[in-house]
C-alpha positions in Angstrom: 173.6 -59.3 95.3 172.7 -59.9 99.0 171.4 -63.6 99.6 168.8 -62.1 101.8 167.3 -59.7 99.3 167.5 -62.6 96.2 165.6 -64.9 98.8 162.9 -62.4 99.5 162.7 -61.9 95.9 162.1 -65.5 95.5 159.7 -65.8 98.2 157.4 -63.2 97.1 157.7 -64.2 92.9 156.3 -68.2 93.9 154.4 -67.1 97.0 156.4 -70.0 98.5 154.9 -69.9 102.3 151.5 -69.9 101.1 151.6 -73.3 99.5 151.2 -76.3 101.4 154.2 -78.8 100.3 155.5 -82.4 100.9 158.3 -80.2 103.7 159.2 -76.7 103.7 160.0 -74.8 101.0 162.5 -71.8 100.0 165.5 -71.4 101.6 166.5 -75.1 102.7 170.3 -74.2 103.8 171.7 -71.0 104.2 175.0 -70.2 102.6 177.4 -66.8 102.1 175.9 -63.4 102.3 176.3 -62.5 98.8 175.2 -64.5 95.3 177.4 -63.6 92.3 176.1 -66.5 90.0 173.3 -69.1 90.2 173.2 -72.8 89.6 169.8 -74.8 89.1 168.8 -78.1 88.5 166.1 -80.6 89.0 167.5 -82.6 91.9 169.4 -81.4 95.2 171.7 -84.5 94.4 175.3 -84.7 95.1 176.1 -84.7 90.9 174.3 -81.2 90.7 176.3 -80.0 93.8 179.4 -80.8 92.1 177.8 -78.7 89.2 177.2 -75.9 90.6 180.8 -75.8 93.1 182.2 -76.5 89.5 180.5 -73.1 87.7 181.3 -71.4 90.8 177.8 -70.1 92.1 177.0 -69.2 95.7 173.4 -70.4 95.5 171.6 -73.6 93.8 168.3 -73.4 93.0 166.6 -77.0 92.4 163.1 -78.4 92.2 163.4 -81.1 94.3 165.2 -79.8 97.5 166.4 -82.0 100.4 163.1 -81.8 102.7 160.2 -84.2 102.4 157.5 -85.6 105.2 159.2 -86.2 108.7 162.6 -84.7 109.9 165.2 -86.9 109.4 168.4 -86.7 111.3 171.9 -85.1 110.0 173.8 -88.6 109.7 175.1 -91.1 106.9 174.1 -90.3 103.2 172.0 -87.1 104.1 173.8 -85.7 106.4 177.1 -85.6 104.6 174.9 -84.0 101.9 174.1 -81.2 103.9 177.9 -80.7 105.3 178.5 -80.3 101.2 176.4 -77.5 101.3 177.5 -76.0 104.8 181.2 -77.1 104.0 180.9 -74.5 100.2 179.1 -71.7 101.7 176.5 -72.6 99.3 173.1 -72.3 99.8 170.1 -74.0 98.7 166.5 -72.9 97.8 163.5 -75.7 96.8 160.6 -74.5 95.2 158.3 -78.0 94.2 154.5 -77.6 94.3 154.9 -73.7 93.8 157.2 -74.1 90.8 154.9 -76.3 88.9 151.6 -74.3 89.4 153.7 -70.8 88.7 151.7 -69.4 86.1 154.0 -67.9 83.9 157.4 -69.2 84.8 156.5 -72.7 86.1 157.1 -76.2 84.8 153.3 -76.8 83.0 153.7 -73.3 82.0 156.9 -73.6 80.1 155.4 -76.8 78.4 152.8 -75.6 77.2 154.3 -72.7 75.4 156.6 -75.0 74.1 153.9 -77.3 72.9 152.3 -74.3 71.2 148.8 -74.5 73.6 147.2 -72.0 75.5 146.5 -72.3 79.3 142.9 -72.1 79.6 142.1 -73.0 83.6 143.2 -75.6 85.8 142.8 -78.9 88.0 144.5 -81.3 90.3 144.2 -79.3 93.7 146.7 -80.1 96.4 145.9 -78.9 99.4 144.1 -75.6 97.9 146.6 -74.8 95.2 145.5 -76.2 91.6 148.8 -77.7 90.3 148.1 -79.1 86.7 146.7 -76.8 83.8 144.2 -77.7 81.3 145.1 -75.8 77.6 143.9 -75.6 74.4 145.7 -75.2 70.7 145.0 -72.4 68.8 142.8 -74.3 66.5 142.5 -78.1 66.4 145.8 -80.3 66.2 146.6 -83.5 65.1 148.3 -85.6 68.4 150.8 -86.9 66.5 152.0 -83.5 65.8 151.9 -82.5 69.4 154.5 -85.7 69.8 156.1 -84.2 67.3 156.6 -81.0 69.1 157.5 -82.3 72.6 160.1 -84.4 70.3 161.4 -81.2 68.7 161.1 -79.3 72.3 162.8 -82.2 74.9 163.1 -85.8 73.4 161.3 -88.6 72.3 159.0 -89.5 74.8 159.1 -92.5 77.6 155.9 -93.7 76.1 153.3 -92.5 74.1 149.2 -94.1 74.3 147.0 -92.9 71.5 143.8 -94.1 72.7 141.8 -90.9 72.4 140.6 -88.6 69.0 143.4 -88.4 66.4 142.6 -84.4 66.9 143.1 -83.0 69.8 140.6 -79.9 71.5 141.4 -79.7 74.9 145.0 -81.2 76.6 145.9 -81.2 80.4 149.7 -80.5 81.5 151.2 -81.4 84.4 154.9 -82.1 84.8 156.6 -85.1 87.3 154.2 -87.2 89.0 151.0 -86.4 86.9 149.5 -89.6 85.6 146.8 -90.0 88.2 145.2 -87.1 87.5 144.3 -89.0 84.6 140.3 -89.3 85.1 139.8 -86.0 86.9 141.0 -84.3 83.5 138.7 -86.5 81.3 135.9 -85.6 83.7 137.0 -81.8 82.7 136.3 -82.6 79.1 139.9 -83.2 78.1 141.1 -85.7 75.3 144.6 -85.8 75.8 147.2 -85.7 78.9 150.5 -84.5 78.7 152.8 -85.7 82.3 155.9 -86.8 83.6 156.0 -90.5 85.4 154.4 -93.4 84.0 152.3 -94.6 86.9 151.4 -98.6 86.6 148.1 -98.1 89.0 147.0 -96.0 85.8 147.9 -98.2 83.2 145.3 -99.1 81.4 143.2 -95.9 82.3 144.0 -94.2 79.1 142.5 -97.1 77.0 139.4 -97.0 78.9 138.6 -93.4 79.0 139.6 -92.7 75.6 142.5 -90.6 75.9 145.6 -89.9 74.5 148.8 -89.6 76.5 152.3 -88.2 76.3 154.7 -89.7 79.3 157.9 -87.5 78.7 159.7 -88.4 81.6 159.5 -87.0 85.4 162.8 -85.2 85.1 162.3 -83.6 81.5 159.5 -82.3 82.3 160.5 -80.5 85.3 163.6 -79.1 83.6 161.6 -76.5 82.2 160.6 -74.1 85.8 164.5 -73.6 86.8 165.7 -72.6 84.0 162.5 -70.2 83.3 163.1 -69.2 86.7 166.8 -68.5 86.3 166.1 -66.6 82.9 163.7 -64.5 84.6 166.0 -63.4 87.8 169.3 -63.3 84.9 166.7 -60.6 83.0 166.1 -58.8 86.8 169.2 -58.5 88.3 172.0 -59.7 85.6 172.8 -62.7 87.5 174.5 -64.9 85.2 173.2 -68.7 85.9 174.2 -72.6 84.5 171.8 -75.5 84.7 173.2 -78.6 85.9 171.6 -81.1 84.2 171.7 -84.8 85.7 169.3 -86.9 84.0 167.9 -90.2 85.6 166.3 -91.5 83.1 163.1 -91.7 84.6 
């Protein structure tokens, strides 16, 4: 299908230019006029370039895209990054903040259904767009099995601090860089916090509110949005799609 019309798509789907973000969002570097087959990944790194040049698509959609704060100039290490991209014909579309908050196809939306909970409202505003979501099991679950179940789902997580009730009522979600949302969602009544990055400036929080807490990792947990995402426009326009998945570790 047309680049243009996919983008446009996209733009409208995550509202992407009515959401502040840490740099501009959407269509980062413009490629060929027509997309045949999608790549995504977490990271606009060169590993998931090679991905995605490998599979053969015309257009890489990633969660972390290549613009963040100030402009920086197109020399050493990032600008041959973006010669990669210019040098393919392949283009490049971010979605971040709008990607996480999506309510049905975005990153705490994924985990939750995978978790089995139900989203129930939300917290941790950014700039006018609440990015975390506060969710609820079906009926009252033990947190060890919700470990169990992010096992099952991802991996074992980073780290794990059971400092809250041994059954959980009410759980906040929020992928990546979540941890200091920490007291805000104990304030909302929650027991238990389900995130990405360990933060140290939050370290001993949990033990001191009384919460429980599942670190699973920055990049798992923002695995989940691209690949719903990619489902979602495979399902719409039959585009066939490959994740490229370069872990960190982190």
């Amino acid at each position: 299908m047309k680049r243009d019309e996919l983008v446009a798509y996209l733009d409208d789907l995550l509202a992407i230019h009515t959401i502040a973000d840490f740099g501009p969002q959407g269509l980062q570097i413009e490629g060929r006029d027509e997309v045949t087959k999608l790549a995504v990944g977490v990271d606009a790194a060169h590993a998931t370039i090679d991905g995605a040049l490998a599979a053969g698509a015309e257009m890489l959609i990633v969660h972390h895209g290549i613009f963040w704060g100030p402009p920086k100039r197109l020399a050493g290490a990032f600008g041959a990054k973006v010669r990669r991209f210019f040098d393919a014909g392949l283009n490049l579309y971010a979605a971040h903040l709008a990607l996480d908050a999506h309510p049905d196809l975005g990153n705490n939306a994924e985990l939750c259904r995978l978790l089995g909970l139900t989203p129930v409202g939300s917290y941790f505003n950014y700039k006018g767009l609440d990015v975390g979501f506060i969710a609820a099991p079906p009926q009252p679950m033990a947190f060890q099995t919700l470990v169990e179940r992010f096992t099952d789902a991802l991996q074992p997580p980073l780290r794990v601090q059971a400092f809250g009730p041994e059954t959980l009522h009410k759980v906040a979600v929020i992928s990546g860089d979540g941890a200091r949302s920490m007291e805000e969602a104990h304030e909302l009544g929650c027991d238990t916090l389900v995130t990405g990055e360990l933060d140290y400036t939050v370290a001993h929080a949990a033990e001191e509110l009384g919460m429980n807490v599942i670190y699973g990792g920055h990049y798992v947990t923002e695995t989940l949005g691209v690949q719903a995402l990619a489902r979602h426009l495979s399902d719409t326009f039959s585009l066939p799609w490959v994740f490229v998945d370069v872990p960190v570790g982190l």
